[in-house]
MITI-91221 format. One record per residue (C-alpha): residue number from 0; x, y, z. Coordinates in steps of 0.2 Angstrom, whole numbers. Layout:
<recs>
- NUM / X / Y / Z
...
</recs>
This chain:
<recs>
- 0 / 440 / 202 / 724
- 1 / 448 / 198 / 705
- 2 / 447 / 182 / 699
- 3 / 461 / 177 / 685
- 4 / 471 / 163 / 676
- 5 / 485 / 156 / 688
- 6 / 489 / 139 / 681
- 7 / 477 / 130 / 671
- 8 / 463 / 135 / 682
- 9 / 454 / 151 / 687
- 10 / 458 / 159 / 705
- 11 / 450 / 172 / 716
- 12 / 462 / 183 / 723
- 13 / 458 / 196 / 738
- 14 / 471 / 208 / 736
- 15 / 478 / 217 / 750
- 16 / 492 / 228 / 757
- 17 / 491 / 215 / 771
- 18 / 495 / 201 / 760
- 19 / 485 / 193 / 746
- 20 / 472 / 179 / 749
- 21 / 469 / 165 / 735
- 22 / 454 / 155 / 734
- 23 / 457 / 142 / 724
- 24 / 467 / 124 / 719
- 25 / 483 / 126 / 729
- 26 / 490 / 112 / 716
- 27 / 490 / 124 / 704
- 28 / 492 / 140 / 708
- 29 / 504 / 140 / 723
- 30 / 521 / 135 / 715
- 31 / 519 / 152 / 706
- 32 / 515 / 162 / 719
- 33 / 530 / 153 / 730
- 34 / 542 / 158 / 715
- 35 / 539 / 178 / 713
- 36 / 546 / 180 / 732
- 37 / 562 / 169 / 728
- 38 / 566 / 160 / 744
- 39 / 580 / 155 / 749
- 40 / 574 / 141 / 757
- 41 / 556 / 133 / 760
- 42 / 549 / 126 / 775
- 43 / 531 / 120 / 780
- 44 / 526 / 119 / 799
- 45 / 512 / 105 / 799
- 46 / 505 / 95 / 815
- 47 / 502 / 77 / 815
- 48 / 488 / 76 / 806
- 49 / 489 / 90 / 793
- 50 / 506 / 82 / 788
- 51 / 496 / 66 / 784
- 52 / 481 / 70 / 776
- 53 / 486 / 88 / 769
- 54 / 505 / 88 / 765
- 55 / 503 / 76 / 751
- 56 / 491 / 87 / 742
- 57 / 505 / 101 / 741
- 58 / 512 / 94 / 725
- 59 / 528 / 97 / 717
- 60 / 534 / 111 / 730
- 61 / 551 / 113 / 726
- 62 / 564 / 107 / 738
- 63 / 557 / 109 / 756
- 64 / 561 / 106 / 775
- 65 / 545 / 99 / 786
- 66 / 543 / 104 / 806
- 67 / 530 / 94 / 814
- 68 / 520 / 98 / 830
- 69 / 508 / 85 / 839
- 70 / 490 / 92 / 835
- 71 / 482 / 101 / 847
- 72 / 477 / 116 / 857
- 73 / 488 / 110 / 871
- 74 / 501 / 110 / 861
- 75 / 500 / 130 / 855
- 76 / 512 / 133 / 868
- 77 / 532 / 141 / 868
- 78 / 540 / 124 / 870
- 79 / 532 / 123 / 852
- 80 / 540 / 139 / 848
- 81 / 557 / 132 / 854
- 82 / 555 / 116 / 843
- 83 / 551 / 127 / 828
- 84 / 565 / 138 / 833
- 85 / 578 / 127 / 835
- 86 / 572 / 119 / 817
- 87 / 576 / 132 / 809
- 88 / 593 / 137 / 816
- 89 / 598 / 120 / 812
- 90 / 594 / 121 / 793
- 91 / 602 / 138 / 792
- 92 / 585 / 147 / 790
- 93 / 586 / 166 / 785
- 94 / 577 / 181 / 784
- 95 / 574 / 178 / 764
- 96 / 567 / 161 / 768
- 97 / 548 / 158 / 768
- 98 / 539 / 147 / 781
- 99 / 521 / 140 / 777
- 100 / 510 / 135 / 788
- 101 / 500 / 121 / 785
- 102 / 485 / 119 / 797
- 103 / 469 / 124 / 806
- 104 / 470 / 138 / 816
- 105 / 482 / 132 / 829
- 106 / 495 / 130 / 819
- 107 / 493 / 147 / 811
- 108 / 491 / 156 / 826
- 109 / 510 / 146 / 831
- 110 / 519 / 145 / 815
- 111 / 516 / 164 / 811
- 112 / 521 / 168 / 829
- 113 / 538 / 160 / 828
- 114 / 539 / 166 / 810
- 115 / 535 / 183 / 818
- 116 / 549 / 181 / 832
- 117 / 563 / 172 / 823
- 118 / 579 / 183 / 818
- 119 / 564 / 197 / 822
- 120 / 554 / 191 / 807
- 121 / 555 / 178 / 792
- 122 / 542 / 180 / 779
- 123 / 527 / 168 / 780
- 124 / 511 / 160 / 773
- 125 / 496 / 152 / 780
- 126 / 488 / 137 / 770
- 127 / 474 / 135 / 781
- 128 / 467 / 118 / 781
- 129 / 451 / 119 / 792
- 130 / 436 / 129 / 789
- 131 / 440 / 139 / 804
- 132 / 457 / 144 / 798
- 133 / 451 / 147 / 782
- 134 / 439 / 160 / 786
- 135 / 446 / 169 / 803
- 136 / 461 / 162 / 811
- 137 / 472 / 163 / 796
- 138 / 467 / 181 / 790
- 139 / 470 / 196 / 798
- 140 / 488 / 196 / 806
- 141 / 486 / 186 / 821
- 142 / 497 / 178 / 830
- 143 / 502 / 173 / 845
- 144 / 502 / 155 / 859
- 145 / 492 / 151 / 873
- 146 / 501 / 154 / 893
- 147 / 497 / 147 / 909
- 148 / 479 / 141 / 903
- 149 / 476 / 157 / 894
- 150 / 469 / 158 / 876
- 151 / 483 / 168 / 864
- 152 / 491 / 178 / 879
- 153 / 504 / 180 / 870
- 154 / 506 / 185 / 853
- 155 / 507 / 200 / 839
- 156 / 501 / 207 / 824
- 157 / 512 / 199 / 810
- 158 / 504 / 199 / 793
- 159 / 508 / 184 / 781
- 160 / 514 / 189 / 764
- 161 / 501 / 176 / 757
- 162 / 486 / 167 / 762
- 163 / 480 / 151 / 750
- 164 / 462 / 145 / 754
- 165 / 459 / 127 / 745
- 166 / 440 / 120 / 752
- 167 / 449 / 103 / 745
- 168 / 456 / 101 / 762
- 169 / 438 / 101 / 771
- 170 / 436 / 86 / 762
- 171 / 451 / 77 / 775
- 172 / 440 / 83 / 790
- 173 / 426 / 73 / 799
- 174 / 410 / 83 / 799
- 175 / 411 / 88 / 817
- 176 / 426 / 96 / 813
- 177 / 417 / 107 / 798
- 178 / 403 / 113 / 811
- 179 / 416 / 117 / 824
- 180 / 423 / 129 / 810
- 181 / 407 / 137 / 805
- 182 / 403 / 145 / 821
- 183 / 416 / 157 / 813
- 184 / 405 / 160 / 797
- 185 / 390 / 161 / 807
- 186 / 399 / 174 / 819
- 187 / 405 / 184 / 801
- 188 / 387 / 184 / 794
- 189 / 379 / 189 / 809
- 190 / 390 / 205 / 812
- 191 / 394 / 208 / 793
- 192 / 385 / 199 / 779
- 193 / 366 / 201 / 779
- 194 / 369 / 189 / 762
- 195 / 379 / 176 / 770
- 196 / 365 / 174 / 783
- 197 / 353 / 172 / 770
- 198 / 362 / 158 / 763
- 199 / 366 / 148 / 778
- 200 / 345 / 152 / 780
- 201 / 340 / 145 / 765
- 202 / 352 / 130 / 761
- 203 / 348 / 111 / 770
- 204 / 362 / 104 / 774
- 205 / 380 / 104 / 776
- 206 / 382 / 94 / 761
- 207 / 372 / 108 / 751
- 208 / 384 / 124 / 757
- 209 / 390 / 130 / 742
- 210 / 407 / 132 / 750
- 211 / 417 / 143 / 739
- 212 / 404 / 155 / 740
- 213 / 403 / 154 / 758
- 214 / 421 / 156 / 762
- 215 / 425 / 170 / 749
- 216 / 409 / 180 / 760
- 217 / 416 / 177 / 776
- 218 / 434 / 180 / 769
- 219 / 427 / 197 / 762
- 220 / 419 / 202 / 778
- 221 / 435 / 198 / 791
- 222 / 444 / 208 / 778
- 223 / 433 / 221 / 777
- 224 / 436 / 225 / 796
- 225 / 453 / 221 / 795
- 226 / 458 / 233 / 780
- 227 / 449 / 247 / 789
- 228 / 459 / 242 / 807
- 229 / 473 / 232 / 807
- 230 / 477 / 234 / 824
- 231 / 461 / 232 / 832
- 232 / 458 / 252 / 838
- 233 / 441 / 251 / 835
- 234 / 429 / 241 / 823
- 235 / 439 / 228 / 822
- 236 / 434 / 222 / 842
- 237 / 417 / 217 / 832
- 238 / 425 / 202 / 825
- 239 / 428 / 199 / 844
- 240 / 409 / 195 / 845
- 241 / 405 / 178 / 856
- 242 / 424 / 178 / 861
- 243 / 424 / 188 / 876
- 244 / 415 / 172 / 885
- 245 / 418 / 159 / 872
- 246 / 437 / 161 / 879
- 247 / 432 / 158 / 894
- 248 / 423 / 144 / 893
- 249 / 436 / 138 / 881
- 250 / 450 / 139 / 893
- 251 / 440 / 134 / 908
- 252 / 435 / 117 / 900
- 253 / 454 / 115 / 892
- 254 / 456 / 112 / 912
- 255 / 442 / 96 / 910
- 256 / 442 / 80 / 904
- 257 / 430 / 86 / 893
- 258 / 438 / 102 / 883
- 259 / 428 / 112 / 872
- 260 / 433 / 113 / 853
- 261 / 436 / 133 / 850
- 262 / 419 / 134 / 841
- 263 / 410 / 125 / 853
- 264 / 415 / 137 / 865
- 265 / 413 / 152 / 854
- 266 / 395 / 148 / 850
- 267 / 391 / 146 / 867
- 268 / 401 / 164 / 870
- 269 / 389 / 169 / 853
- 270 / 370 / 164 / 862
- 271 / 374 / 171 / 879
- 272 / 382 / 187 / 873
- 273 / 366 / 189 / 861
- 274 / 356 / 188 / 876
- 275 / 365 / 200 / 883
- 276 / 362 / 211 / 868
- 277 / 345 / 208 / 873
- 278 / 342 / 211 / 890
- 279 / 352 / 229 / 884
- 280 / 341 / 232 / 873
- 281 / 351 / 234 / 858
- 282 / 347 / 219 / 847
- 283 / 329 / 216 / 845
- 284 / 319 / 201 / 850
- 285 / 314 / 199 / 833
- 286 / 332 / 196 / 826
- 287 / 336 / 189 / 843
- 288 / 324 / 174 / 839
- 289 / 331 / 172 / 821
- 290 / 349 / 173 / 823
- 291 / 346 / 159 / 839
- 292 / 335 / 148 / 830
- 293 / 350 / 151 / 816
- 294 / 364 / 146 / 828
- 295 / 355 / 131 / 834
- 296 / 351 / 126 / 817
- 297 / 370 / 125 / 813
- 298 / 378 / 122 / 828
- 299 / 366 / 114 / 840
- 300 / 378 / 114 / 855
- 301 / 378 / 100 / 868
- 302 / 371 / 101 / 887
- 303 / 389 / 107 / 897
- 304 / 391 / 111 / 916
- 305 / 392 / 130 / 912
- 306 / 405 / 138 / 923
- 307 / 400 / 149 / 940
- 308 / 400 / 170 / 934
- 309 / 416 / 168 / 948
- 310 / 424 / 156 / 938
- 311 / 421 / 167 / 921
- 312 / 427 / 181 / 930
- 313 / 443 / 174 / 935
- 314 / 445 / 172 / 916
- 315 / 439 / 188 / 910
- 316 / 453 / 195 / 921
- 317 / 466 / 190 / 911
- 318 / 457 / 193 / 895
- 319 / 469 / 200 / 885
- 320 / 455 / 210 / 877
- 321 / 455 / 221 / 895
- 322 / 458 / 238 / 896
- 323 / 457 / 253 / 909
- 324 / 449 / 236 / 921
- 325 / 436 / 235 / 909
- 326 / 433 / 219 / 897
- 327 / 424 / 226 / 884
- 328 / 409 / 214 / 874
- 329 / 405 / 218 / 855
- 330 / 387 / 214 / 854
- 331 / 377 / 214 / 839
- 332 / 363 / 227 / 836
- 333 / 353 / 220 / 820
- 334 / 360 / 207 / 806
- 335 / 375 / 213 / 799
- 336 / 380 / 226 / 812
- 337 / 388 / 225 / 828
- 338 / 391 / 237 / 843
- 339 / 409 / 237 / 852
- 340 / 417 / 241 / 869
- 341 / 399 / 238 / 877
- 342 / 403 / 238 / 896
- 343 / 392 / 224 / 905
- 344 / 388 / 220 / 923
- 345 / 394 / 207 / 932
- 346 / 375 / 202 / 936
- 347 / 371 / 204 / 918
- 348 / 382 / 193 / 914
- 349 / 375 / 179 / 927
- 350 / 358 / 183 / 920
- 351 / 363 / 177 / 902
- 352 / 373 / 163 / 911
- 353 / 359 / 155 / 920
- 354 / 347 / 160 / 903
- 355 / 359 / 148 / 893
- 356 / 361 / 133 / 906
- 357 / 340 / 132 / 906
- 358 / 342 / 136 / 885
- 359 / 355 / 120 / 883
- 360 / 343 / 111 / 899
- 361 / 326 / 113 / 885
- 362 / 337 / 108 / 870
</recs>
């Protein structure tokens, strides 16, 4: 990490061959980052609710064309693809254009996807706007929409050519939306930052995070893992950690009338995955009871009518994580490290099941 005079004020910069992230005031530092690449033309993807809290916080861009999608995981879907498309072929969009995308991680996931697809690639940017996007859905490459009920079936690996992190936007968020973000830092400090778990110990309160501190740790740790694997061969998977269920729970309740919020779902996919590390016997009681009493600390989820292990395995069958017939879990093996392609058990899997419907029952 560098940290240098963009503008009047200081900002930290990630560099990376996989585009650079800034951590800093986007109303000072972007303008000149949006300059060296010399578009020719501008556009900002936005949904409803980022173009009316976030969009006016992007001061003085120069001349720019605005796409805006309804908010919402439902609405990560190719009919938004189209819209975005057919934006962008009316306003004469080329491959020297640069597209922003301005939102939480839905958003990112979408915009860089039909950046990724359109004329076979446009540049583009992520200005993520929610803590979740900030520290994991807008690094690393991903993109990619939901399909027939499916989390992110489809998609690629497209890298933006710049990522601007801005904690000013967390201030537009309701709190519930802050916690539902930090399932992803908790995730990162649990397979990768010993330090950043001794922070989230040791502070109070949300009020208290120190929040550029926290995101520029979990930055550093899902870029860490990325650097080293780009294309998700190997250690990568660990960032997949309380994903392999939290999908499914995730897409299972998207069917509801009571739908999960992505980190919700991921850390109720984090607590039954740990106990299956447990029950292997590769993570320790010891740090089993800290890094649970951590999570509920945090991210004290709500009583939910878990899903049957037959209704889980439906959606485990279309994980896109699945290979050779096999869904593979990354499960941690102490604070700071985790195991990948661990191969679990149907049964194993319905143990940990029924341990966390009596967990949330006891809450």
């Amino acid at each position: 990490m560098d940290t240098h005079q963009l503008g009047p004020t200081l900002v930290k910069t990630f560099p990376s061959t996989y585009g650079d992230i800034y951590l800093g005031d986007v109303r000072e530092g972007l303008n000149t980052i949006i300059e060296a690449f010399s578009p020719s033309s501008l556009i900002v993807v936005a949904d409803t609710h980022t173009h009316h809290f976030c969009f006016p916080l992007l001061e003085g861009l120069p001349d720019t064309s605005v796409i805006i999608i309804e908010a919402g995981e439902p609405h990560k879907t190719i009919e938004s693809c189209e819209k975005i498309w057919s934006s962008l072929l009316a306003s004469g969009t080329d491959r020297s254009s640069l597209l922003l995308n301005l939102g939480g991680g839905m958003i990112c996931d979408l915009g860089g996807f039909a950046a990724a697809c359109y004329k076979r690639g446009i540049r583009f940017g992520h200005i993520p706007t929610s803590l979740l996007a900030m520290t994991d859905a807008a690094i690393g490459g991903k993109t990619g929409i939901n399909h027939q009920d499916f989390k992110n079936l489809v998609g690629r690996f497209e890298f933006p050519v710049l990522t601007w992190v801005d904690p000013v936007f967390l201030k537009t968020l309701p709190e519930k939306e802050v916690l539902t973000g930090l399932a992803e830092v908790v995730k990162h400090a649990i397979i990768g930052s010993a330090e950043l778990l001794d922070i989230l110990m040791q502070t109070k309160s949300v009020a208290q995070l120190p929040w550029e501190e926290v995101i520029a740790h979990s930055i550093r740790v899902k870029q860490r893992v990325v650097e080293s694997d780009p294309f998700e061969k190997g250690v990568r998977k660990t960032l997949n950690f309380g994903h392999t269920l939290g999908h499914a729970f995730e897409s299972h309740f998207l069917l509801t009338d009571h739908p999960l919020s992505h980190g919700q779902a991921v850390t109720l996919g984090m607590m039954a995955e740990l106990q299956i590390a447990l029950a292997l016997g590769i993570l320790k009681n010891e740090e089993f009871e800290r890094i649970i009493a951590l999570i509920m600390r945090w991210l004290p989820p709500s009583e939910v009518n878990l899903p049957s292990l037959k209704t889980v395995a439906g959606w485990l069958e279309g994980d896109k994580k699945r290979s050779g017939g096999k869904v593979g879990f990354s499960l941690p093996d102490q604070i700071g490290s985790c195991q990948w392609d661990v191969h679990v058990e149907p049964h194993q899997i319905e143990h940990s099941l029924n341990w966390l419907a009596a967990h949330l029952r006891d809450v």
